[in-house]
N, C-alpha and C positions, 0 to 999 in steps of 0.2 A: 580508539576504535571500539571501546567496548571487550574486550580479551587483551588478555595478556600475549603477546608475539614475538617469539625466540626469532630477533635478527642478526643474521650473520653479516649482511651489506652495512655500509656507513649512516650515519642518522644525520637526516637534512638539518644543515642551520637555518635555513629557511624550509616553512614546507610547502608542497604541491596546494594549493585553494582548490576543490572543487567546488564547481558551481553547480547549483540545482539543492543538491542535498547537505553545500555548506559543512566542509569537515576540512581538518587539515590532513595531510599525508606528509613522513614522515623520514619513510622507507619503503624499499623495495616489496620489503614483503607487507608492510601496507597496503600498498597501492595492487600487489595481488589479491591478497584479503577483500579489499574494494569489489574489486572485479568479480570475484567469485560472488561476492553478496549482492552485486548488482548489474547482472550481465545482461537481463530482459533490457533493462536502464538505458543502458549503454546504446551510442549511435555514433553515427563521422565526426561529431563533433568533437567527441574524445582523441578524436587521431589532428592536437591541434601542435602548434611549434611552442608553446609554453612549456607541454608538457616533454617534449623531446630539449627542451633547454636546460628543465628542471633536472632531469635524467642524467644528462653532461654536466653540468656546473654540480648539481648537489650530491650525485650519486657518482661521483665518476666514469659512468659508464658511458664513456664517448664510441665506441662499436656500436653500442645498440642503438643510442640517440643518434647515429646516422644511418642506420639499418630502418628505423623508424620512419625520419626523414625520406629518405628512398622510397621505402612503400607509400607515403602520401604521396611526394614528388610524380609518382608511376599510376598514380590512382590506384592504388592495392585497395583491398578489401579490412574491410574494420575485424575481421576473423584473424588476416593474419596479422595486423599490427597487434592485436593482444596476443596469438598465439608467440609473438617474438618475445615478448616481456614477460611470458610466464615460462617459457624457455630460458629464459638468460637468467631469472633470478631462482628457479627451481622448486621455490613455497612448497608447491601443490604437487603431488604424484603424479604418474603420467594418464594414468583412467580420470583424473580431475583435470587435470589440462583438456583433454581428449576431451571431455564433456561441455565443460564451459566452450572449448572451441566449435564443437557440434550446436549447441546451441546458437551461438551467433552466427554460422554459415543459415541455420533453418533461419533466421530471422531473416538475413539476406535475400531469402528467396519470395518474404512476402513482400505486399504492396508497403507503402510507409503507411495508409490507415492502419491495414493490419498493425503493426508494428505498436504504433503511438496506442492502439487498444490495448496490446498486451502488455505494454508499461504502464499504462494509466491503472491494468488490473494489480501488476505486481507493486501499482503506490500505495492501491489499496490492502493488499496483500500484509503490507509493511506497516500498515496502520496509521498512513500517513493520508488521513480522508481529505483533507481540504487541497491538498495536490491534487490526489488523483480527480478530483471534483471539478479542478481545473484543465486538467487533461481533458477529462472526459466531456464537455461543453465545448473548450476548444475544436472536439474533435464534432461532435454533433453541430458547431457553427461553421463547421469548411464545407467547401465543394464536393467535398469526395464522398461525403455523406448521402448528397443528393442523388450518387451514382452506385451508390451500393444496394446492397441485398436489405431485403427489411427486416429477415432476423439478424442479420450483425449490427444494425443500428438499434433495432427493438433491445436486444441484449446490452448494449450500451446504455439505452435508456432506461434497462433495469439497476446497471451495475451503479449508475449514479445515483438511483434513487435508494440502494445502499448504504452507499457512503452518508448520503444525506440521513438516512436512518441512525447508521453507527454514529453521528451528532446529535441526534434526538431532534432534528429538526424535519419531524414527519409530516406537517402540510408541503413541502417542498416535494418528500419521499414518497408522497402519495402523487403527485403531478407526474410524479418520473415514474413510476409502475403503472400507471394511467397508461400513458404516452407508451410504455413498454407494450402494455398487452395488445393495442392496438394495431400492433406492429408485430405481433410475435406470438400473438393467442397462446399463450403459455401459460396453462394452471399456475406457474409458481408465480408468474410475475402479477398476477389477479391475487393470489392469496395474499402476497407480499402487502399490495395495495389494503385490504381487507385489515391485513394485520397493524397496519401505522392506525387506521382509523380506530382502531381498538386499543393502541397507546396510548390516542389523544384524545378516550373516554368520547366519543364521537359518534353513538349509539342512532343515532339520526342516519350520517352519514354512511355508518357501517349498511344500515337495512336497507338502505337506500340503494348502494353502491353492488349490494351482494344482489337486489331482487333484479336488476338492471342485467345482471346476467345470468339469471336463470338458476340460483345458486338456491337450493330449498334448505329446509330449518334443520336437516340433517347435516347438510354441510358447513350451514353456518356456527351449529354448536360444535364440529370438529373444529373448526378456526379459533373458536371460545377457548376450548380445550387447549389447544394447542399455546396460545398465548399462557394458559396458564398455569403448563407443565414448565414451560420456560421463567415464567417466574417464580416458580419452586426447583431453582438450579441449584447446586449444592454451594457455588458462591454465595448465592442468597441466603438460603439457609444457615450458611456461616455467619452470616454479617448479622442478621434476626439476632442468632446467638449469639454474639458479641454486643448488643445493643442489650439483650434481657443482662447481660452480666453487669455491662454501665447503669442499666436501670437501679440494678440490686446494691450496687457500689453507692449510688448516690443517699440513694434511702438507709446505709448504714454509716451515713456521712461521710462518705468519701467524696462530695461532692466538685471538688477543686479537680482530683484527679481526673473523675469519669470526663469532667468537663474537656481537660486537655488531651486527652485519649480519642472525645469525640473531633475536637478540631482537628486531632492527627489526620483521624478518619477523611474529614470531608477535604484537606490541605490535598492527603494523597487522589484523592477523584479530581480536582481542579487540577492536578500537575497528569494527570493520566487523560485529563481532557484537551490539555493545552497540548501536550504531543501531538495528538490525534490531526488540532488545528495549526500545526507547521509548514509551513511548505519546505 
């Protein structure tokens, strides 16, 4: 899971498969650890007979996996089927129970758009852009889209032009803050747009897109600006400085090394891009 997890319960010989996010579970206090890290996540389909089987055969715990049972049987609410598991195995305090359980009753109370919005943000939240990207399309291709409000859809059509950004694929991230502001006249989702075309050296497009709304040469040198305070982040400035060091390593012949220090470099951004693009 990522941490280390003082378990007291039994350790499955087989463990729970979750789907979607692809991990194994292991134990009790796993599968709360889960919970706790993915409770926006979380919907009915968690409340299925797998996972109440897993419970009785791996965990021994035959009370709860028919406690469990019962509340689906009854049509119970997905608040209390977790609230039972985080009871019985005891992980988390009871202001952390309390909490995660308060959340998923509020979730209860919205629409399922509502819902699938606020997971599709917490995928992106998680850095998991090519899901949430999925989410969020799905969500803009349903019915319920055509029934909603225009700032919750415009908002969506920001959040995905986002994700598409945090990929570096900003002709996409410009269509989706396009489409946002049209919906949502929101300075930020105009600037957002303004700012992809200025990633993609698109100085045409920029003046073009800025005079289109009325945006004068003061505002567009704040955008300037702005782009370029960000590319002087101190990450950057780190990495500058680590390049002038390989520069000075090669030129005093250490050229073998700077070389492999550089592929380190660029290995680790291809393994931090490839997360990004998980589902």
């Amino acid at each position: 899971m990522g941490e280390l997890l003082y378990c007291h319960e039994p350790i499955a010989a087989l463990p729970y498969y979750v789907e979607g996010v692809g991990i194994n579970i292991y134990s009790m206090e796993e599968l709360c650890y889960y919970i706790a890290g993915n409770t926006y996540l979380l919907d009915t389909s968690f409340m299925n007979e797998e996972l109440c089987t897993w419970i009785e055969k791996q965990m021994q715990a035959y009370k709860l996996a028919e406690q469990l049972r019962e509340i689906t049987r009854t049509d119970g609410k997905l608040s209390e089927y977790v609230q039972a598991i985080l009871i019985y195995t005891g992980y988390h305090s009871m202001k952390e129970m309390q909490d995660i359980v308060l959340v998923i009753r509020q979730m209860e109370e919205k629409s399922d758009f509502e819902c699938n919005k606020i997971r599709a943000d917490r995928l992106m939240e998680k850095e998991k852009y090519l899901s949430s990207i999925y989410e969020y399309k799905r969500l803009l291709d349903s019915e319920d889209a055509k029934k909603e409000n225009a700032l919750l859809v415009g908002s969506i059509w920001h959040n995905l032009g986002t994700a598409y950004a945090r990929l570096f694929l900003f002709e996409e991230a410009i269509e989706c803050y396009d489409r946002a502001y049209s919906l949502n006249q929101t300075e930020e989702s105009l600037k957002e747009c303004l700012l992809c075309y200025r990633c993609l050296h698109d100085e045409v497009g920029f003046m073009k897109k800025a005079m289109e709304n009325h945006i004068d040469d003061t505002g567009m040198q704040a955008i300037r600006n702005e782009l370029s305070l960000a590319s002087r982040s101190e990450r950057t400035i780190q990495f500058e400085e680590q390049l002038e060091k390989l520069a000075e390593q090669s030129e005093d012949g250490q050229k073998n090394q700077a070389r492999q220090e550089i592929n380190t470099i660029i290995f680790h951004w291809k393994e931090e891009y490839r997360r990004s693009c998980r589902v």
